[in-house]
C-alpha positions, -999 to +999 in steps of 0.1 A: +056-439+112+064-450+075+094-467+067+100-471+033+129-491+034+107-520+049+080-522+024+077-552+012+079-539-028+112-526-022+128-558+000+118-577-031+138-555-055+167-553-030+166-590-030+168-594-072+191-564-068+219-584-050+207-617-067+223-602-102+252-586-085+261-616-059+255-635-090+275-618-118+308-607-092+311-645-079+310-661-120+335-633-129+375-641-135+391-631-105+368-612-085+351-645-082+384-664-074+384-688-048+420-670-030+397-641-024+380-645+013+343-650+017+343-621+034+353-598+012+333-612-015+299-610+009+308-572+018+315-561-019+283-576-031+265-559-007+277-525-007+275-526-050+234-541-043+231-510-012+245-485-040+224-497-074+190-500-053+184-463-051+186-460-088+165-490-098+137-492-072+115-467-092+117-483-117+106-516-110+071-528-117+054-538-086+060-579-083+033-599-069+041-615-038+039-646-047+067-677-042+066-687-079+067-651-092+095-646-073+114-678-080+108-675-117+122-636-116+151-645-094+159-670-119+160-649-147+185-624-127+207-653-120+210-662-158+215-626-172+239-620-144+256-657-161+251-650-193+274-612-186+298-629-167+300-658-192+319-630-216+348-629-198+355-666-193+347-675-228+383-653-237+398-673-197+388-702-218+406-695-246+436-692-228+434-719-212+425-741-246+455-723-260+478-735-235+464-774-237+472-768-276+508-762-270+515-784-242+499-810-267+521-799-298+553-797-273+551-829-258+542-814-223+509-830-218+522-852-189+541-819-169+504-810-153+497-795-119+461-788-101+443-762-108+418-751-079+395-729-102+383-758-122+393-785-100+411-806-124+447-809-140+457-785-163+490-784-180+521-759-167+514-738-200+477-736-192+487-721-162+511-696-175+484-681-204+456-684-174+476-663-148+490-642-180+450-633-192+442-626-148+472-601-147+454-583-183+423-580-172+435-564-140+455-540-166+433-531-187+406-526-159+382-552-173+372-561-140+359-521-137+341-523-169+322-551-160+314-535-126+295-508-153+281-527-171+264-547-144+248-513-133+236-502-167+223-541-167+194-524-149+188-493-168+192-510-203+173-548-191+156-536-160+144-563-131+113-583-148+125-571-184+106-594-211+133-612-229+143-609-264+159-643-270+178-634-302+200-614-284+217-650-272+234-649-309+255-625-292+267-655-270+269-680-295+294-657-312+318-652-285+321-683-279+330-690-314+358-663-309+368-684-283+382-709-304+392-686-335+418-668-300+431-698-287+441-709-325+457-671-329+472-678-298+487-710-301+489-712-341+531-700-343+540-730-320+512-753-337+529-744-369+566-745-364+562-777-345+543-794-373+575-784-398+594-799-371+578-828-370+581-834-407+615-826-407+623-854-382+601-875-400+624-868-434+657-873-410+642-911-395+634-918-433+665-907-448+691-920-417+672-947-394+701-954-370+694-916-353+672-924-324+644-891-335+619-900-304+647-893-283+656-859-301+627-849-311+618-843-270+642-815-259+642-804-294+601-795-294+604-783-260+632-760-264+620-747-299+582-741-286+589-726-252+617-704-274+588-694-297+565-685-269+584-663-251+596-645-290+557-644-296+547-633-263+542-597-273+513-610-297+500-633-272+491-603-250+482-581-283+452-603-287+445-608-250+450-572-248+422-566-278+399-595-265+397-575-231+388-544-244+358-555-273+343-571-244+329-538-237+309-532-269+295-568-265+284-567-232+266-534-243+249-548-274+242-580-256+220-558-230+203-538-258+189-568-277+180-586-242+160-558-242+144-557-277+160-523-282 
C-alpha cells in the first residue's frame, strides 16, 4: 500500500515548510515573546506547517536528497522567514530608540529596568513606547497580516525560489524608516527640551546665584512626560500608520525576492 504522506519528497517539503513558519512566528513581536509557553508556540507552528503543506507540495521541485542540498535550502528558508519577520521589529525598534531619545533629553537615563526580550536595561520610557507598539499591533491585527503573508511567502517565493538579491533594498529602506519614526516620535519632546535647555542656560547666565542643575531636573521631567502624554495621540498616529504599510512592503519585498 502507498502512503504518500511518507515519501520522502514530501517529508522534505514538510520539513522546509515548518522551517519558514517555526522560523518567521518565533522572530515575530509578540507571537515570538518569551511570556508565551513553549508549548503553545510548538503547537501553533505545527498546525500553520500541517495547513500550508497541502497547498505548496505540488509545487515544489523535487530536492535531491542530499545533506548539503538540504542544508543550503533550509538555510535560505530560515533567512526569508528573518528577513519577513525583520519588518516588524525594525518599527519595535523604533520604539524602542524613541523611548532611549527621550529618557536621554529628560534626564531619565538612570530610571532603567530589565527587559527580558533583549536581555539588557532599557529605560522606563522604552518600556512604555515598546508595550504601547505590542498593544497596536494586536489592534490593528498586524500579527494576522503577517500570518498571510507568510503563506503567500510560498506562492509568490516558493521553497528553492532562485533569489533576486535587489529585492534586499526593500530592507535597507525600512530600516532607514526606522530611524526617520523614532525621530517623528520623539522630535516634540527633543525639541521643547532643547528651548528649555537654552532657556536655563539664558537664566544661569543672566542670574548665577539660581542653582539651574537642581531646577532644571523636575522641570524637564515634568514638561517631557506632560508633552508625551499631550502628544500621545500622534505617537500612536504614526505607530498606527507604520503597522498598516507593513503590508504593501512585505508584499513587494516577496515579488522582487522572486524577480517578479
Amino acid at each position: 500500500m502507498d502512503f504518500p504522506w511518507f515519501d520522502v519528497q514530501h517529508i522534505i517539503v514538510a520539513s522546509l515548510v515548518m522551517l519558514r513558519v517555526g522560523t518567521m512566528l518565533i522572530l515575530l513581536p509578540v507571537l515570538g515573546h518569551q511570556l508565551i509557553p513553549t508549548q503553545v508556540k510548538i503547537g501553533f507552528i505545527v498546525m500553520i506547517s500541517l495547513l500550508i503543506f497541502p497547498i505548496v507540495q505540488d509545487q515544489v521541485p523535487t530536492i535531491p536528497i542530499n545533506p548539503i542540498v538540504f542544508a543550503i535550502i533550509a538555510m535560505q528558508e530560515m533567512l526569508i522567514a528573518g528577513a519577513l519577520a525583520l519588518f516588524a521589529q525594525l518599527i519595535f525598534a523604533s520604539a524602542q530608540f524613541a523611548g532611549q531619545l527621550m529618557s536621554f533629553q529628560m534626564g531619565m537615563t538612570v530610571a532603567n529596568v530589565f527587559d527580558p526580550v533583549t536581555r539588557s536595561q532599557q529605560s522606563v520610557i522604552s518600556q512604555l513606547t515598546i508595550t504601547l507598539a505590542m498593544l497596536l499591533w494586536l489592534v490593528v491585527g498586524a500579527h494576522h497580516m503577517f500570518i498571510h503573508a507568510l503563506i503567500d511567502s510560498f506562492t509568490l517565493f516558493p521553497i528553492n525560489h532562485p533569489w533576486s538579491f535587489p529585492a534586499f533594498l526593500e530592507l535597507t529602506d525600512a530600516a532607514a524608516l526606522m530611524f526617520v519614526l523614532a525621530l517623528k516620535i520623539a522630535a516634540p519632546i527633543m525639541l521643547l527640551l532643547t528651548f528649555v535647555f537654552i532657556a536655563l542656560g539664558l537664566v544661569s547666565r543672566a542670574v548665577p546665584q539660581i542653582q539651574v542643575f537642581f531646577v532644571s531636573f523636575p522641570l524637564t521631567i515634568g514638561l517631557g512626560l506632560l508633552t508625551m502624554a499631550l502628544g500621545m495621540p500622534g505617537i500612536i498616529y504614526l505607530m498606527n500608520d507604520s503597522f498598516i504599510t507593513l503590508s504593501s512592503q512585505v508584499h513587494f519585498f516577496l515579488r522582487h525576492l522572486g524577480g517578479q
